[in-house]
C-alpha positions as CSV (number, residue, x, y, z in Angstrom):
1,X,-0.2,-17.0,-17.4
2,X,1.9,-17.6,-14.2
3,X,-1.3,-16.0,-12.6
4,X,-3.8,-18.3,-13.8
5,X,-1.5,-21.7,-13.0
6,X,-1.3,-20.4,-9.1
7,X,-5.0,-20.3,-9.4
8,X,-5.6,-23.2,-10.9
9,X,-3.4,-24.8,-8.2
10,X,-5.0,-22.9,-5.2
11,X,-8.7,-24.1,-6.7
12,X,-7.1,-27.4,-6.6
13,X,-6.0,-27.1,-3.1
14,X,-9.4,-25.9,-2.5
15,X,-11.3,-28.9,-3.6
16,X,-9.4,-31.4,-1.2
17,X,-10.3,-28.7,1.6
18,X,-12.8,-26.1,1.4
19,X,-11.6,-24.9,4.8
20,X,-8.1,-24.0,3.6
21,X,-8.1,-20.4,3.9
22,X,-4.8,-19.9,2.7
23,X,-5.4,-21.7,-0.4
24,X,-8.9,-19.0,-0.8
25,X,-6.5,-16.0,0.7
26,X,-3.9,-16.6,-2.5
27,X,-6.4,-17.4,-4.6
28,X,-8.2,-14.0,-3.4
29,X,-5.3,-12.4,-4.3
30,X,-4.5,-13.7,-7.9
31,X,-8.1,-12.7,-8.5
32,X,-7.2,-9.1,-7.6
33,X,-4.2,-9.2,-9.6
34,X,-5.9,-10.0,-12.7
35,X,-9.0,-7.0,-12.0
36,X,-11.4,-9.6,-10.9
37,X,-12.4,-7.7,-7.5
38,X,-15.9,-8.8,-7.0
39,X,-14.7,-12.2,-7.4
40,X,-11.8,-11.6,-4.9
41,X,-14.0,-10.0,-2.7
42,X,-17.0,-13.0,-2.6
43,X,-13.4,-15.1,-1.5
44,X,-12.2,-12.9,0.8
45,X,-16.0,-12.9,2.7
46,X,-15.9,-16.7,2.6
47,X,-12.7,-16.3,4.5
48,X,-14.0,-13.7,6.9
49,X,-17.4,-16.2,7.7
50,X,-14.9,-19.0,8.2
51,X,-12.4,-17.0,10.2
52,X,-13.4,-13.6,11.2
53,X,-10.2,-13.1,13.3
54,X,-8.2,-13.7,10.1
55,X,-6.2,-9.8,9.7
56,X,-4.7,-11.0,6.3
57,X,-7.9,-11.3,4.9
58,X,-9.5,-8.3,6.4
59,X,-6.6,-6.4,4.9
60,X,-7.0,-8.0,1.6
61,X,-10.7,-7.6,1.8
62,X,-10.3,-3.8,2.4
63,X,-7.8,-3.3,-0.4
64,X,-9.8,-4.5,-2.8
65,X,-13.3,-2.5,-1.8
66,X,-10.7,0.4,-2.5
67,X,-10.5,-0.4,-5.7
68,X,-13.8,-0.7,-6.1
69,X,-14.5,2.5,-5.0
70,X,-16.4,1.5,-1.8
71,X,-14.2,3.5,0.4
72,X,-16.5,2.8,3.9
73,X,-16.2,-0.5,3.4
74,X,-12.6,-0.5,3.4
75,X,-12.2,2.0,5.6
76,X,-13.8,-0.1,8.2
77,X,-11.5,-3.5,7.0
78,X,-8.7,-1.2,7.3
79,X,-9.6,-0.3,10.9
80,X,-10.6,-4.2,12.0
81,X,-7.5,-5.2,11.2
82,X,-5.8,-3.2,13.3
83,X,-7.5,-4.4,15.8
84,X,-6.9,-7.1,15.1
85,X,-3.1,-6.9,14.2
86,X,-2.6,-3.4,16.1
87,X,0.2,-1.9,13.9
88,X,-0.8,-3.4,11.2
89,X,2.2,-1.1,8.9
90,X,-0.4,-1.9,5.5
91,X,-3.3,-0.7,7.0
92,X,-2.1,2.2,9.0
93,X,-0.5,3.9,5.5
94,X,-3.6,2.9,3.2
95,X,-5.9,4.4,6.2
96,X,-3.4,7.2,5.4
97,X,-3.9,7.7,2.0
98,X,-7.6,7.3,2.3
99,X,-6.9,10.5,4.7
100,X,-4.6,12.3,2.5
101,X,-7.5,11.9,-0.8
102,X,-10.0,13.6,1.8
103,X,-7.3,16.6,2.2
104,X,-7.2,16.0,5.4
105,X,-3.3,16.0,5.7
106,X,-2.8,16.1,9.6
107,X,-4.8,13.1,10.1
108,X,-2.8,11.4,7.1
109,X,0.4,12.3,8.9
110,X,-0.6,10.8,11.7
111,X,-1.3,7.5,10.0
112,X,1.3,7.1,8.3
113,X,4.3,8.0,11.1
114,X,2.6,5.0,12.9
115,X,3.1,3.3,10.2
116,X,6.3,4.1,9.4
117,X,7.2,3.3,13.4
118,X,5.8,-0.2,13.0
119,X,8.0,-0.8,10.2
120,X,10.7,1.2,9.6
121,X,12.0,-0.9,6.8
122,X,9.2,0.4,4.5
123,X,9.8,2.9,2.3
124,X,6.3,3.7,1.3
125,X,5.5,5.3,4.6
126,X,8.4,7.6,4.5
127,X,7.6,8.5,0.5
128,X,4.1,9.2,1.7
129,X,5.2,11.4,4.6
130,X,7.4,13.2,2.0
131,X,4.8,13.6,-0.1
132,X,2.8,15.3,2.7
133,X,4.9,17.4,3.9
134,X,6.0,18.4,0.4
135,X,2.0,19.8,0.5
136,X,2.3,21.6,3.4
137,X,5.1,23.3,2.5
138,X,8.0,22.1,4.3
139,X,11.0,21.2,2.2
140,X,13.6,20.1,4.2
141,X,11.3,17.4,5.9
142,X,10.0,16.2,2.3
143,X,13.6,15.8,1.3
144,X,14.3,14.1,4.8
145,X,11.1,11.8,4.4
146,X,12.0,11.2,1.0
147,X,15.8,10.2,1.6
148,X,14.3,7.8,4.5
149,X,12.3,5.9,2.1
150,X,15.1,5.6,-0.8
151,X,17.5,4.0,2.2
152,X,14.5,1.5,2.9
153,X,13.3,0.6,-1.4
154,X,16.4,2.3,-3.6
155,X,13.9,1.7,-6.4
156,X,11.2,3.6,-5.3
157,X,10.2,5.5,-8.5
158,X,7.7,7.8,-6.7
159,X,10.3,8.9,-4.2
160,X,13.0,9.4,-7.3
161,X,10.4,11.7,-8.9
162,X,9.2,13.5,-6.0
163,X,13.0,13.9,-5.0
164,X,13.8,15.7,-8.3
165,X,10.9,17.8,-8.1
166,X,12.1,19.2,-5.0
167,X,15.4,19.3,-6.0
168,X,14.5,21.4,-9.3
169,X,12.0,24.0,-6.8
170,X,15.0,24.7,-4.8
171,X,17.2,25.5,-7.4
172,X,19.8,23.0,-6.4
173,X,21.9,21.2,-9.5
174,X,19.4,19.9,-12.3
175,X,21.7,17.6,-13.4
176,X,20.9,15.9,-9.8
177,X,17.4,16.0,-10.8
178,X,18.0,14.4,-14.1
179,X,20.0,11.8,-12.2
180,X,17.0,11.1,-10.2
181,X,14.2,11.3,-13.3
182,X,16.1,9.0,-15.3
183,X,16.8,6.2,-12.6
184,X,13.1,6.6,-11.9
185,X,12.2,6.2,-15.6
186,X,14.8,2.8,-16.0
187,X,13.0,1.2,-12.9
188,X,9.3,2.5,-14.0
189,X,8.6,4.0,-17.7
């Protein structure tokens, strides 16, 4: 409900300036929320025609062709924005991911260290480079990753789980894995 007020508002904004595009980059964005991605993506182009130098909405734009499944597309959003916003911490880990789904694990890694060097205040880089390195094999640099990225988002639930996974396949205490299973399950059932 909160969803659809902000859009209301932002369609209001919207009518006293078509131009506004942070009005049609939140409004975008609510429209993603609520699974309306072709509509979110029509605003996000209207952005892009208006301002094609806009990094936000290139982001934006790519995130949502993910989840439509049209993975050159964002692929290519992803990679404009960083050229636009070199660094760019969100597009450098989903370019990551993209890499990691293609089992391509060394170009992943790659991705997502400069991500994690651009903001090293994320935890989702570091839960993703534990996660790699997890499947490749090496342990004690999951469980390094993985403790980076609970320092940077305590309530990470994917780096709880992944944690107590590891924990349990190294025979450590399973009562520290239950630890981190149950926190994980009281931030995210």
């Amino acid at each position: 409900n909160e969803l659809r007020q902000a859009m209301h508002a932002y369609n209001q904004a919207l009518l006293l300036d078509q131009a506004n595009s942070l009005a049609r980059n939140s409004l975008a964005i609510c429209l993603a929320r609520v699974g309306e991605f072709s509509k979110a993506c029509a605003e996000f182009r209207r952005i892009l025609n208006l301002d094609p130098d806009n990094y936000m909405a290139e982001y934006n734009y790519g995130y949502v062709c993910l989840k439509l499944q049209e993975r050159e597309q964002a692929k290519a959003c992803f990679q404009r924005c960083l050229e636009l916003m070199p660094g760019h911490s969100f597009s450098l880990l989903r370019l990551g991911q993209m890499a990691e789904e293609d089992a391509d694990l060394e170009q992943a890694t790659a991705y997502c260290r400069q991500a994690a060097q651009s903001a090293p205040d994320q935890g989702a880089p570091y839960r993703v480079l534990g996660r790699l390195a997890w499947k490749t094999g090496d342990r004690d640099q999951a469980r390094r990753y993985l403790h980076q990225a609970l320092v940077a988002a305590p309530q990470d639930p994917d780096a709880l789980r992944l944690l107590a996974r590891l924990t349990l396949e190294q025979g450590d205490d399973p009562e520290v894995a239950e630890s981190l299973i149950r926190r994980s399950l009281g931030i995210q059932p």
